[in-house]
Structures are given as structure tokens and as C-alpha cells.
C-alpha positions in Angstrom: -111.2 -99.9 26.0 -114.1 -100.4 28.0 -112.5 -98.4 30.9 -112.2 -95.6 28.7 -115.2 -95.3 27.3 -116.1 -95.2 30.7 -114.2 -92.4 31.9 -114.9 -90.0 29.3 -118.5 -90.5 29.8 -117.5 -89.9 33.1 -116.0 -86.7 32.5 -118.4 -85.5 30.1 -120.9 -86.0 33.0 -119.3 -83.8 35.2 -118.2 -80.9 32.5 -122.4 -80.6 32.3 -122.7 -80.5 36.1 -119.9 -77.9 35.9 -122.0 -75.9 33.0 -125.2 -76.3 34.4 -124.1 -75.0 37.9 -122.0 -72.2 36.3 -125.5 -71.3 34.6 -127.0 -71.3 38.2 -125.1 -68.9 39.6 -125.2 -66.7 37.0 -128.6 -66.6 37.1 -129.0 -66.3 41.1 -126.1 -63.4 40.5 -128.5 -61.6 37.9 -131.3 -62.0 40.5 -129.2 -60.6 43.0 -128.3 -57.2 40.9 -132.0 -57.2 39.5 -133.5 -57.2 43.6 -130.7 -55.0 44.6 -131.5 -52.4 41.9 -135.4 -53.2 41.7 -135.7 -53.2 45.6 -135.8 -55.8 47.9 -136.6 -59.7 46.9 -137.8 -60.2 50.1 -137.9 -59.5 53.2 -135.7 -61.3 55.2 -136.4 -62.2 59.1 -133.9 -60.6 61.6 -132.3 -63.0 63.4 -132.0 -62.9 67.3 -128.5 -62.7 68.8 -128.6 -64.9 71.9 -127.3 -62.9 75.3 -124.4 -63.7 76.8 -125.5 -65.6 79.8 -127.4 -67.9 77.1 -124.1 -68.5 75.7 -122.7 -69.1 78.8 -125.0 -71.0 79.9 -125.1 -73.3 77.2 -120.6 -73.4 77.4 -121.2 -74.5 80.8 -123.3 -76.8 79.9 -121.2 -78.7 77.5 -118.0 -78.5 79.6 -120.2 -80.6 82.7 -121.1 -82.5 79.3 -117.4 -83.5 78.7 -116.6 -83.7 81.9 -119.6 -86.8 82.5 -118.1 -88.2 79.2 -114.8 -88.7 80.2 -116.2 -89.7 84.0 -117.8 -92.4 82.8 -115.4 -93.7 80.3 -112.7 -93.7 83.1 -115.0 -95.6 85.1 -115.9 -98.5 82.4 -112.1 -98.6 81.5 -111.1 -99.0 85.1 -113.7 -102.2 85.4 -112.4 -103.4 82.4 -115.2 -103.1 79.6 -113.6 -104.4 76.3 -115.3 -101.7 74.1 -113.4 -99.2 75.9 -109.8 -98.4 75.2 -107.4 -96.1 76.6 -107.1 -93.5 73.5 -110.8 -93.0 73.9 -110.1 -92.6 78.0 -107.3 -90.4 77.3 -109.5 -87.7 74.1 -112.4 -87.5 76.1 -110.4 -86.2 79.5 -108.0 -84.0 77.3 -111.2 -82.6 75.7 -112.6 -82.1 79.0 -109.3 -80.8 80.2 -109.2 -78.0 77.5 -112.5 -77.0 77.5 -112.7 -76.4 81.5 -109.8 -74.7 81.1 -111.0 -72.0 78.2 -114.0 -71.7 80.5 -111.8 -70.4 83.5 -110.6 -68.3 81.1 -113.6 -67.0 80.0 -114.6 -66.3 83.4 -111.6 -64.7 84.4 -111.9 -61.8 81.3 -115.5 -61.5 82.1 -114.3 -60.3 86.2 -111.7 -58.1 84.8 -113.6 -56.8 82.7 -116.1 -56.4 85.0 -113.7 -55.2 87.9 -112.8 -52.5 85.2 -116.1 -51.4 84.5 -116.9 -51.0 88.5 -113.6 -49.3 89.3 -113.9 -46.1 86.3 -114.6 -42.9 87.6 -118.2 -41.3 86.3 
């Protein structure tokens, strides 16, 4: 009996999370209609869009990451440190694997693309 008693204290518990968060968003969704109708709430900041060689930059980045990663845990498994194993060896060069390969692919649109661009008529 005790186990029940502690269950449906349990669930009573969550039934007034459930209410009290149902409550919440109706008031944010009041809010919302009442700053959409009344004007702006406030004024939100515009985010900046990083450029595309930031992006690249930063892919590039994590690939040469990944790359060290699996590097170095090749090298501790092949001198035989017992807190590597061979399914970490083998992730971390298939991650590597993958993502150098998206990159190449990445690289290759951007030149067609760009080989496009260069080759329309004006």
C-alpha cells in the first residue's frame, strides 16, 4: 500500500506540473497576440549570418581536428596503451573518413559552381 500511495502522489505531482505549464503557455501565447496586435514587445537584435569562408574555415578546422584525433589514437593503440581499444581506433578514423570526404565534396560544388559562374556569357 505504501507503494501506492506513493505513486499517486507521484502522479498528482506531475498532473500540476502539466497544469501549471499548460497555464504558461497560455499566458506567453496571450502575450504573443497582445505584442503582435499592440506592436512590438521588444526589439529583438539581428543576428549576423557568418560568411561562407567562416564556415569553411571553421569545417576545415574540425576535419584537421578529427583527423589529429584518430592520428593519435592509432598511435597509442599501436604502442599498446590499455585505455585504448580498437572500436575507439576504428569511430574516430571512420569519423575522420566521412567528414574529409563531405569536405571534398563541398569543395568540389563550390569549383563547379564557381566554373559556372566564370564560364556565363554577360
Amino acid at each position: 500500500m505504501v507503494q501506492r500511495a506513493d505513486i499517486n502522489s507521484v502522479l498528482s505531482d506531475i498532473r500540476s506540473l502539466r497544469s501549471q505549464m499548460m497555464q504558461n503557455q497560455r499566458v506567453e501565447q496571450d502575450q504573443s497576440v497582445r505584442g503582435r496586435v499592440d506592436g512590438p514587445r521588444q526589439v529583438q537584435e539581428t543576428q549576423e549570418t557568418p560568411s561562407f569562408s567562416d564556415m569553411l574555415g571553421k569545417a576545415v578546422n574540425n576535419v584537421n581536428e578529427l583527423q589529429q584525433t584518430a592520428g593519435e589514437l592509432r598511435t597509442a593503440y599501436d604502442m599498446g596503451d590499455p585505455n585504448v581499444d580498437i572500436t575507439r581506433v576504428m569511430i574516430a578514423a571512420q569519423k575522420s573518413s566521412v567528414s574529409f570526404e563531405a569536405l571534398t565534396q563541398v569543395r568540389n560544388r563550390v569549383v563547379r559552381a564557381y566554373e559556372d559562374i566564370m564560364n556565363m556569357p554577360i
